[in-house]
N, C-alpha and C positions, 0 to 999 in steps of 0.2 A: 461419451459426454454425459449419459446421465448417473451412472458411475460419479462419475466430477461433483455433480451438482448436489448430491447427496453426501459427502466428503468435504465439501465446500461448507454447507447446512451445518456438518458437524463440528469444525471447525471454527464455525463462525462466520464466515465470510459472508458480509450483507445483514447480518443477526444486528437489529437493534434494541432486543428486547432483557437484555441483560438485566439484572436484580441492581438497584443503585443499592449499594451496601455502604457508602459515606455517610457521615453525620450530616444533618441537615444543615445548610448553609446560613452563618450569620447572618447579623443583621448587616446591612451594607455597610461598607467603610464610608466614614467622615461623615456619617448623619448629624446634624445640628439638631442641637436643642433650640429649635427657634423661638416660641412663648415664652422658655426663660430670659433668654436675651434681652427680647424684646420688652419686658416687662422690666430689665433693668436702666435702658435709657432715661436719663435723665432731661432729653431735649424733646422736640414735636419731630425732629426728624426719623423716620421709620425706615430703615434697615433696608431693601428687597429681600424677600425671599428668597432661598434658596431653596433648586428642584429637589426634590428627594426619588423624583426619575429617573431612573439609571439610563443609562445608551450605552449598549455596546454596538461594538461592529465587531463585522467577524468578514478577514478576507480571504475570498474563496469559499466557491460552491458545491464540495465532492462531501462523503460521512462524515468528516470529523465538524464542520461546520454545521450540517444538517443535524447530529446531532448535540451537539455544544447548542443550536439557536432552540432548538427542543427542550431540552434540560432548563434554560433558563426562561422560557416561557413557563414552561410547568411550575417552576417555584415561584415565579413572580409575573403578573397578569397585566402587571402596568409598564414594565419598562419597555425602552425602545430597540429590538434588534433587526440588523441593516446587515445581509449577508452579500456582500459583493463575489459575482463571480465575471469572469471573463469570458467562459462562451454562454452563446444564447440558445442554451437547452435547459430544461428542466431538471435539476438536481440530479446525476445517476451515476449508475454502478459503473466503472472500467472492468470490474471482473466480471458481467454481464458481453461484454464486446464479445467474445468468441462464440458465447449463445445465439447472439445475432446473426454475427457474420455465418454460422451455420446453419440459420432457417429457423431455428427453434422457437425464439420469437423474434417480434417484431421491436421499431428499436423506443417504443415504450415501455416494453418489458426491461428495458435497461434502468426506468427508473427509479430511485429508489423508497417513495413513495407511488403508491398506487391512486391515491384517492385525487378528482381533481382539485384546483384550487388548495390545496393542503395547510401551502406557506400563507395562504391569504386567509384565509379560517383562524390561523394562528396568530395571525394581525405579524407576520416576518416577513419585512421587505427584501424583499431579493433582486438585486440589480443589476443587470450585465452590463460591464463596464472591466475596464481596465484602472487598475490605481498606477496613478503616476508617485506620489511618494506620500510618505509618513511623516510627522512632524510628532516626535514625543514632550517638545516640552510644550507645544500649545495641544498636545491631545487631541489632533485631528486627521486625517487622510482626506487629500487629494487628489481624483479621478484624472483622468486623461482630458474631460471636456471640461476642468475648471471646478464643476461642483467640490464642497468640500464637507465632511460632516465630522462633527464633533462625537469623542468618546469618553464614557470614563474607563472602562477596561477594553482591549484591544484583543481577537488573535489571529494569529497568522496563519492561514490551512491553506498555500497557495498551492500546494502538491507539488509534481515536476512535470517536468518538458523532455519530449523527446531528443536523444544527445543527435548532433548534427551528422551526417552522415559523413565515414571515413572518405568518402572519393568523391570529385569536383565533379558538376554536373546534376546534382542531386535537384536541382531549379530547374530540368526539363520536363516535359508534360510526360506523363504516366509515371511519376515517381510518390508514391504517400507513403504519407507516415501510416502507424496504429496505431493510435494514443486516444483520439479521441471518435466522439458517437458519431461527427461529422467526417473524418476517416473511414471507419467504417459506413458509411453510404455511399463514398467513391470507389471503396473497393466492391463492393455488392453490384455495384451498377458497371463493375471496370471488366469482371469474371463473367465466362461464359463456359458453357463445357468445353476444354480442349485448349483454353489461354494458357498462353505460356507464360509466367507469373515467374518471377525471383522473387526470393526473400534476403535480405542482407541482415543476417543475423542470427545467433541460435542461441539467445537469453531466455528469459521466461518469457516476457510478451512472444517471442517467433515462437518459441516453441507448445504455448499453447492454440496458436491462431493457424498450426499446420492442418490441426484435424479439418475444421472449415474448412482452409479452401482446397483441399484434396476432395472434399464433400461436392465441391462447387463444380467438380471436374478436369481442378486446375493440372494443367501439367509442371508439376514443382521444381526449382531447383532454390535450395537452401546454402547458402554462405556459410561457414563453420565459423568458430568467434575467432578472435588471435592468438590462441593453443590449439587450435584445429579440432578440440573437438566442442560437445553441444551442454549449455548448464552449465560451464567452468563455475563459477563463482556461486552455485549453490550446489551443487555434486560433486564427486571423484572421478576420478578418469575411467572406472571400472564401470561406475551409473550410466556416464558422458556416454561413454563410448556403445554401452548397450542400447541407449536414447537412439542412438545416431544409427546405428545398423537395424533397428525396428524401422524406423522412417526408410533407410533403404528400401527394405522389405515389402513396403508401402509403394515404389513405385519412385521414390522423393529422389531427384540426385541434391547431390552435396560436393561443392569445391569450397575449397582455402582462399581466405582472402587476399593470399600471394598471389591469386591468378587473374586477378582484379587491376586496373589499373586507374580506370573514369566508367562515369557513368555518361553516354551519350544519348543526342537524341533518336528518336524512336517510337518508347526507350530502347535503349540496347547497351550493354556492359563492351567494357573495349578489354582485353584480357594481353593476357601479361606477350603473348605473342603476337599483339597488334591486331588479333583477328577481331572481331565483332558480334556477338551474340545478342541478338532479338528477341524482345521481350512484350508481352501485350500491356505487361505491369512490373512497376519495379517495387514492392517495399520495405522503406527501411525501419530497419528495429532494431538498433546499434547499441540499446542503453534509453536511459534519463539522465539529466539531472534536476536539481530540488530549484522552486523558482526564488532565486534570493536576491538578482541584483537590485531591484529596488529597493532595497533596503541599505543601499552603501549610503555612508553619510549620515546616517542615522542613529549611528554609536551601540545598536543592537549586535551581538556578540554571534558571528559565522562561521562554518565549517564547509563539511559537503551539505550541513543543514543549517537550520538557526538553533542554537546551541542555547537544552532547556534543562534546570532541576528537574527534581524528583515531582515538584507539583505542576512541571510544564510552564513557567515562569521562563523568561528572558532576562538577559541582565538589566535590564530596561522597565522600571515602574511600571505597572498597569497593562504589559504586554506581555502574553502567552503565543505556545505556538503548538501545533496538531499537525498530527496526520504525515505525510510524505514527507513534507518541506521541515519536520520534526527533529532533530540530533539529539536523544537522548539515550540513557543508559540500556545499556544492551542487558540482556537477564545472565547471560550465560558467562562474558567477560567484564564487566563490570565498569567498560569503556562506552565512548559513547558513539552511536550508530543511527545509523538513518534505517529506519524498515518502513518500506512502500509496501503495507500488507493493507489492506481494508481494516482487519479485527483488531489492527494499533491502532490506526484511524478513531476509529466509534470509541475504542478504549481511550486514547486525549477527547477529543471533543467531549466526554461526560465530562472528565475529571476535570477537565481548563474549565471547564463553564460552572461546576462547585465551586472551584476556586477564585473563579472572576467575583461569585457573588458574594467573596468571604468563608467559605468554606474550608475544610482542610484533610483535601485527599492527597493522597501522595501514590504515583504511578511504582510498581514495582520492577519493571523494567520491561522491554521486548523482546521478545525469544522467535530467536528467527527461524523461520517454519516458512515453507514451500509446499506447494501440493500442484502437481503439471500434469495435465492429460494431455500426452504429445502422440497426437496418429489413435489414439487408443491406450495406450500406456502410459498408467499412473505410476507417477514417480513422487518420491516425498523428501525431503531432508529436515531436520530439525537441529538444535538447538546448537553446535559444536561439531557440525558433521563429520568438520575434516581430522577430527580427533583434538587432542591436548596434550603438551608436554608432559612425559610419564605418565601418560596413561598408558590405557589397554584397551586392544581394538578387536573382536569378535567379528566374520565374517560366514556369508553364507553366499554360495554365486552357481548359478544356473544359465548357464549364456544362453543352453539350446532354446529352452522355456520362456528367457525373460525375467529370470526371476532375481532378485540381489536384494542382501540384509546386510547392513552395517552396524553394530553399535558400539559406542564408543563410551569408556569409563573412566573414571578418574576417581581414584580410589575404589568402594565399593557404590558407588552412585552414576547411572546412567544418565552423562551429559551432553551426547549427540547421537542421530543415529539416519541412516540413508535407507529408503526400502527401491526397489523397483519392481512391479508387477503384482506389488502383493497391497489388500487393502483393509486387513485385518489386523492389522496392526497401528496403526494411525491414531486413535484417538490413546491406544496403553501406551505408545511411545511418547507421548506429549505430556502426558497425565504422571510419566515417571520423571520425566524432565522435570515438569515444572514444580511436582513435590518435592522435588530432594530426596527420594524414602532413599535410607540405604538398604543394597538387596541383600548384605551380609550374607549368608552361604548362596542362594541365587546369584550371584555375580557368575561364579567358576559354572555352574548347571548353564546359565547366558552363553559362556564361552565356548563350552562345547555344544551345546544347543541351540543356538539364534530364536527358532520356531518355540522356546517354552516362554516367550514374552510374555503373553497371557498369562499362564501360570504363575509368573513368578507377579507378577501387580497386584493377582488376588491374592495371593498370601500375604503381600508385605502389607496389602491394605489391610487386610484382616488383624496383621498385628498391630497395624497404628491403632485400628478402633478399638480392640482389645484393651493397649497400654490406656486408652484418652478414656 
């Protein structure tokens, strides 16, 4: 794990200290010249003032709203920000949850300011509450208890929710989710050495939350996704599959979710031959998805997210959207995608919140990047992993070891690549991705060499600096 968290650091994850490299934000939209005006009436009647106060709201409480309400604090001292969240914890990290869940800290180390009081120092109301709905042509939102509060720019950071579990029964006692900080307290208090703990699932939340509770002395059995093996949807089945036989190794069993048929009480799984398996905890980690439906009726433009330009704009006046619950351009296909990473997160919340106040940044896209320490084994995938039509794919595979390099090209430019077991590689696979450089004769040296990555970044880099 600490492996992870230094890999995490480099990567970003949790980093809010980014260089703002945007132009500084105009001056607000629709500011009145008020003294002219008013200086031109002709009658005794005087006008009211209008505020030159901003108010935004920003709904939800994870990075991209933490920092979107920070960015616009710093440029403007007076206006009013209102960051609605749903649970009643202190702003924090979800990629902190397997920290905890493993002992390392405790679960204020989850959050993602340290200092106390922070939002209240900043004069940022923070409210837990539920929003019942949006009204964009009177510019306001509507809470659950009635309250209502007016905005002039709006955004959306509701993140997601854990997808409901495949099998009926999931509403009996010992069955939680992972998702949230309160989650992770009924699993901490649910494990003892020696519980017999299921997992239903093998995505990146289960597969990061293995090493805990193998830690905790859980006796594991893990659920495979529905291609049977672990990571489908950010690895290949050569990664998958090495994932899965490490956790073996580990002690972990693993069945198909064919063998499954309800979840009873207990808990206890009832399996495809009627028999009954007991469990001291069951949980699920099936997926997410983005929190949208409160938004129906509201003419804001949906996907698997709320669907943004390039400056995080909504089809919708005066409303932007960040973080999770995000649908925008993906870097690598030029489509647009949802990425539930942290380091997109903090990357919309800067730029929505330029943009709320008239500025004009424009996001370059997201590049989907994974990084899972499952049992001890770091595994990575980046930008295109599963390859590209007419490309060329370069392989490196050590099953004994644990070891696996993938990259993937398209043309002479590196634009995906999968590692397993290796963590030397990570920051020059990302850095080749996201520059473009072409590796012009390094390609073919790539192909038959996987391990001369390093090498070949510094040269190329060497000749852009060179050319520039």
């Amino acid at each position: 794990m600490g492996i992870f968290c230094k890999i995490a650091a480099m990567l970003g994850f949790g980093s809010t200290d980014k260089n703002e490299q945007e132009s500084s934000p105009a001056e607000p939209e629709g500011k009145a010249a008020e003294s002219e005006q008013q200086s031109q009436q002709k009658t005794e009647t005087v006008k009211p003032m209008v505020s030159s106060i901003k108010k935004y709201v920003l709904i939800g409480a994870g990075p991209a709203s933490v920092r979107a309400a920070e960015t616009l604090r710093k440029a403007d001292g007076k206006c009013i920000i209102t960051m609605i969240g749903l649970e009643k914890e202190v702003p924090y990290s979800r990629m902190a949850l397997p920290y905890y869940l493993s002992g390392m800290i405790e679960d204020t180390g989850t959050h993602l300011r340290k200092t106390d009081n922070h939002f209240e120092s900043l004069n940022i109301v923070h409210i837990h509450a539920k929003v019942e709905k949006v009204e964009p042509k009177q510019q306001q939102v509507t809470l659950e208890n009635g309250d209502v509060f007016e905005y002039d720019k709006l955004m959306i950071a509701t993140g997601s929710r854990p997808a409901n579990s495949p099998f009926p029964g999931a509403d009996n006692d010992g069955v939680v989710n992972c998702w949230t900080l309160e989650d992770g307290r009924k699993i901490i208090n649910s494990i003892k050495p020696g519980s017999k703990v299921a997992l239903l699932g093998a995505g990146f939340v289960a597969s990061i939350i293995i090493e805990p509770l193998i830690k905790r002395g859980a006796d594991l059995t893990v659920m495979m996704g529905r291609t049977g093996q672990m990571v489908s949807r950010m690895m290949d089945e050569t990664a998958g599959g090495m994932i899965k036989t490490w956790c073996e190794s580990k002690g972990v069993t693993t069945i198909l979710p064919s063998s499954i048929k309800s979840i009873e009480a207990g808990p206890a799984l009832k399996r495809d031959d009627d028999s009954l398996t007991e469990f001291d905890l069951i949980i699920v980690a099936t997926g997410v998805y983005s929190n949208i439906e409160f938004l129906e009726g509201t003419g804001i433009k949906t996907d698997a997210g709320v669907l943004v330009n390039a400056a995080l704009r909504t089809n919708v006046r005066h409303i932007y959207a960040a973080g999770d619950v995000a649908q925008g351009v993906d870097f690598s296909t030029g489509s647009k995608a949802v990425h539930a990473i942290q380091p997109t997160a903090v990357d919309h919340g800067r730029i929505a919140a330029v943009n709320m106040m008239g500025g004009n940044s424009t996001y370059k896209g997201s590049l989907s990047m994974n990084v899972l320490d499952t049992a001890g084994l770091i595994s990575t995938s980046f930008g295109s992993w599963g390859g590209v039509d007419g490309g060329e794919t370069a392989t490196l595979v050590d099953m004994d070891n644990f070891k696996y390099v993938r990259l993937n090209f398209k043309g002479d430019k590196l634009v995906g690549a999968i590692t397993v077991g290796r963590t030397d590689y990570i920051g020059v696979m990302r850095g080749l991705i996201q520059s473009e450089v072409p590796l012009g004769e390094w390609k073919e040296k790539l192909i038959e060499d996987p391990t001369l990555l390093m090498n070949a970044y510094l040269a190329q880099s060497l000749d852009v600096a060179r050319a520039s």
